[in-house]
C-alpha positions as a Markdown table, in Angstrom:
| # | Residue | x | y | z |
|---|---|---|---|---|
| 1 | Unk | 17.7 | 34.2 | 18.3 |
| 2 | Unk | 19.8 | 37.0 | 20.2 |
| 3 | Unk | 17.1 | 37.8 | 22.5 |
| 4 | Unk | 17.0 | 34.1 | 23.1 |
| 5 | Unk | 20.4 | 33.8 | 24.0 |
| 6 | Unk | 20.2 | 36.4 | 26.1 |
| 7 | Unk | 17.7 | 35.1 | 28.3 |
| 8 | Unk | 19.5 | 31.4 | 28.4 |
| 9 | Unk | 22.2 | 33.5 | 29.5 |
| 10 | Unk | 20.8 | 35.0 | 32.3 |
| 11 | Unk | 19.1 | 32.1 | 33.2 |
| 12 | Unk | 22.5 | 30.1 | 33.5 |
| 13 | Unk | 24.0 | 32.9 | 35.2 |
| 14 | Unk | 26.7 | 34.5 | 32.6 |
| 15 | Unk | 27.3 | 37.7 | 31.7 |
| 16 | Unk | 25.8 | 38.7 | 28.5 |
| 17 | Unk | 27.9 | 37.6 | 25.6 |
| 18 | Unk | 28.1 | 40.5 | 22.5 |
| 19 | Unk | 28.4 | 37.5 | 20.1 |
| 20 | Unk | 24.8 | 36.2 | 20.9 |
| 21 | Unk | 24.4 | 32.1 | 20.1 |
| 22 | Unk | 27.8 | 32.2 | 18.9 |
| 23 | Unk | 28.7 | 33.5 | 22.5 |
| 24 | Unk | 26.5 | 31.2 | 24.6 |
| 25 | Unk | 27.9 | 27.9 | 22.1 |
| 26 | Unk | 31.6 | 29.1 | 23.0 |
| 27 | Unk | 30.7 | 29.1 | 27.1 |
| 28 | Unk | 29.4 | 25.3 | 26.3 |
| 29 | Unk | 32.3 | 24.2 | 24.7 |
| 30 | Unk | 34.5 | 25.7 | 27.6 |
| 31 | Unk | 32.6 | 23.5 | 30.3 |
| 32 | Unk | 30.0 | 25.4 | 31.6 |
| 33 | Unk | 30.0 | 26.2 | 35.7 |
| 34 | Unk | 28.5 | 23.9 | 38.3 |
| 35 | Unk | 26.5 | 27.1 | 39.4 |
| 36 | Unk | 24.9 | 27.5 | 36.0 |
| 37 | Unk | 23.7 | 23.6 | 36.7 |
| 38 | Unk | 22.2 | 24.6 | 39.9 |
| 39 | Unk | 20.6 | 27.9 | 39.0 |
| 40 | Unk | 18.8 | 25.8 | 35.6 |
| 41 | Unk | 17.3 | 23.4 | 38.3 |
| 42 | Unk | 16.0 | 26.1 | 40.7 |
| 43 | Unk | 14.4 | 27.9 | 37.9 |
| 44 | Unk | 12.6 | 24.8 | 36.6 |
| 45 | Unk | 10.6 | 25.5 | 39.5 |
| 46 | Unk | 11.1 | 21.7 | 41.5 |
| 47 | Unk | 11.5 | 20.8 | 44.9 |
| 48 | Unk | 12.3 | 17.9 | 46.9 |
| 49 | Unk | 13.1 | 14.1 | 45.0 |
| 50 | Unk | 12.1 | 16.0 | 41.6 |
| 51 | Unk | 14.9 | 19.0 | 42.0 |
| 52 | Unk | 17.3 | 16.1 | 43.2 |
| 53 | Unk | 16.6 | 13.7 | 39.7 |
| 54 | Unk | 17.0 | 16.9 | 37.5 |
| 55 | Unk | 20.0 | 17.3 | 38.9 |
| 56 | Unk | 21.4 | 13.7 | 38.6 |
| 57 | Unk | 20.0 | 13.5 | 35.3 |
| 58 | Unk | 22.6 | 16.0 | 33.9 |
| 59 | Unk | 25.7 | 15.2 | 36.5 |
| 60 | Unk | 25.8 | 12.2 | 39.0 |
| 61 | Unk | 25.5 | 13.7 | 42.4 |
| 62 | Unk | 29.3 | 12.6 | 43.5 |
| 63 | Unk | 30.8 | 13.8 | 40.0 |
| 64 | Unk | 28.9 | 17.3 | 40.6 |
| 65 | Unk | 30.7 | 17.4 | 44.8 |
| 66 | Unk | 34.0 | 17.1 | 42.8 |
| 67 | Unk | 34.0 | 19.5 | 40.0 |
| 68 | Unk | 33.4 | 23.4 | 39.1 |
| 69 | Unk | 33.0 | 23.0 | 35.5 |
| 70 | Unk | 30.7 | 20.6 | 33.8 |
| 71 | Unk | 32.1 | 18.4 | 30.8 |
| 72 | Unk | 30.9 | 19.1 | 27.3 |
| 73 | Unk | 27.8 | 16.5 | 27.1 |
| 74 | Unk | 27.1 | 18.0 | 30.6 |
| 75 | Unk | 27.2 | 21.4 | 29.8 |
| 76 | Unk | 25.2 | 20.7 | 26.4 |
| 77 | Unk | 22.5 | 18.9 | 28.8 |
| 78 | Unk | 22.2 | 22.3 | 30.9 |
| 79 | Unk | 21.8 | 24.7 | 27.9 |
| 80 | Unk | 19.1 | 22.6 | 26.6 |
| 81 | Unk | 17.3 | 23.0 | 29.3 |
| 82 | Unk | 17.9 | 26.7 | 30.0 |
| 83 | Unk | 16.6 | 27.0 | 26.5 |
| 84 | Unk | 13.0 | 25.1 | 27.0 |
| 85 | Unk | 12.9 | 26.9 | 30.2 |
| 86 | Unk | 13.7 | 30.3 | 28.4 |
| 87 | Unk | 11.5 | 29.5 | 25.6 |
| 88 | Unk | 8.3 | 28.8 | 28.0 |
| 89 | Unk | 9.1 | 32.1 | 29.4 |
| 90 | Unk | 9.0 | 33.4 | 26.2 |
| 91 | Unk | 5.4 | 32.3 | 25.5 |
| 92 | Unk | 3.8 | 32.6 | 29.0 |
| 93 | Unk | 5.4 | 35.8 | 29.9 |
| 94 | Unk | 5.8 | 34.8 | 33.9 |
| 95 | Unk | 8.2 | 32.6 | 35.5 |
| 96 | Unk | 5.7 | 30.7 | 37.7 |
| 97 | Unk | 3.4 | 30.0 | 34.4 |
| 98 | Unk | 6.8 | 28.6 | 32.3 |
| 99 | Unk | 7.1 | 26.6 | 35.2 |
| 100 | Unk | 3.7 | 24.9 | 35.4 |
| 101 | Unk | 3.7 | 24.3 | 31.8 |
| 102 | Unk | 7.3 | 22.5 | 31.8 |
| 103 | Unk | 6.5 | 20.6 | 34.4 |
| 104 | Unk | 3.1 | 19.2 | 33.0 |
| 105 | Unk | 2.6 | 16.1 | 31.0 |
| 106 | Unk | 1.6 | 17.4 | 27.0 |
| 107 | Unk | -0.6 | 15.1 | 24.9 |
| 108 | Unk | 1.7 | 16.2 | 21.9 |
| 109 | Unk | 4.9 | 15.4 | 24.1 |
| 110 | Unk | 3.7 | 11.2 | 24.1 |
| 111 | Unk | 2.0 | 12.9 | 27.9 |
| 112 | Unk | 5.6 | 13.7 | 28.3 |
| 113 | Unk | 6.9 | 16.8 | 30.4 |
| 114 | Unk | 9.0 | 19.3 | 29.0 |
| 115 | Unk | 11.8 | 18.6 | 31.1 |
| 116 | Unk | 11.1 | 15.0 | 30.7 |
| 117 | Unk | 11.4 | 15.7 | 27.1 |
| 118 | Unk | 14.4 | 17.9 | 26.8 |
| 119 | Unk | 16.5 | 15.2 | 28.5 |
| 120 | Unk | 17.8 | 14.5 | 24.5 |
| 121 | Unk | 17.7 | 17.2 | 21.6 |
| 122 | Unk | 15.5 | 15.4 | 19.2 |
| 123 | Unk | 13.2 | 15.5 | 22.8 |
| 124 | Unk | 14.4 | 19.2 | 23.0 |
| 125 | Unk | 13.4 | 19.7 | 19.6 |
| 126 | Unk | 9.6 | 18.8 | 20.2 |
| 127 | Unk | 9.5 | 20.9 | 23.0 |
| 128 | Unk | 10.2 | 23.8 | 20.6 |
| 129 | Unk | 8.2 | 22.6 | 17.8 |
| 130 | Unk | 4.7 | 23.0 | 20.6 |
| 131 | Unk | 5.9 | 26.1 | 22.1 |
| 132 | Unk | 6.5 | 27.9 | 19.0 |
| 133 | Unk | 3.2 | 26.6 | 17.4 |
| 134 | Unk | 1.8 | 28.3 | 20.5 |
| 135 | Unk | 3.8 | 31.3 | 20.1 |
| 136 | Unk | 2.4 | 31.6 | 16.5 |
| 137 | Unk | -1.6 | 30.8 | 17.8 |
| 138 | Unk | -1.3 | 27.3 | 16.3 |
| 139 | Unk | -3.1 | 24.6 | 18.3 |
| 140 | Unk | -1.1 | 22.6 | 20.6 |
């Protein structure tokens, strides 16, 4: 789980925490920074309208112009998905690969993205489940 955190670290942009998930769960409850919103979204790989609902699936656009630290439910909404993203990097071993997958509907995600999915933890939760029964050379 350390080298986990680690990676959702760097993927929302914070200096490496000694503590590991205990670390990363203190930087949540603190109110995470806009930047680590926007960094999340660019890794997910989208562009255009897609990027844009990302985004204002986490913060409304005007709430996000008028803050530099997300809320709590906000800031739990970005680690989870710095965590799927992290965790398809994990099993593809490439950015651009992590990307394809997260972005692709799953048969066992309901035909579901990733992303789509990791909008709620139960959601999150599946995600994992698939990934780490790939990991492991289950079928998926």
């Amino acid at each position: 789980m350390a080298m986990q955190a680690e990676r959702v670290e760097e993927i929302l942009g914070l200096r490496p925490s000694t503590r590991g998930a205990a670390g990363l769960a203190a930087a949540v409850e603190k109110g995470l920074p806009r930047s680590a919103l926007m960094r999340v979204i660019a890794r997910a790989g989208l562009t255009g309208k897609a990027r844009l609902a990302l985004l204002h699936r986490v913060v409304p656009s005007a709430t996000l112009k008028r803050r530099t630290r997300l809320k709590l439910h906000e800031s739990e909404k970005t680690e989870r998905l710095a965590r799927i993203i992290a965790l398809a990097e994990t099993l593809w071993d490439d950015i651009e690969a992590a990307q394809r997958f997260i972005n692709a509907p799953h048969p066992e995600l309901q035909n579901r993205t990733p992303l789509d999915c990791a909008g709620t933890e139960l959601g999150a939760r599946q995600v994992e489940d698939v990934v780490m029964r790939a990991i492991h050379g289950l079928p998926v």
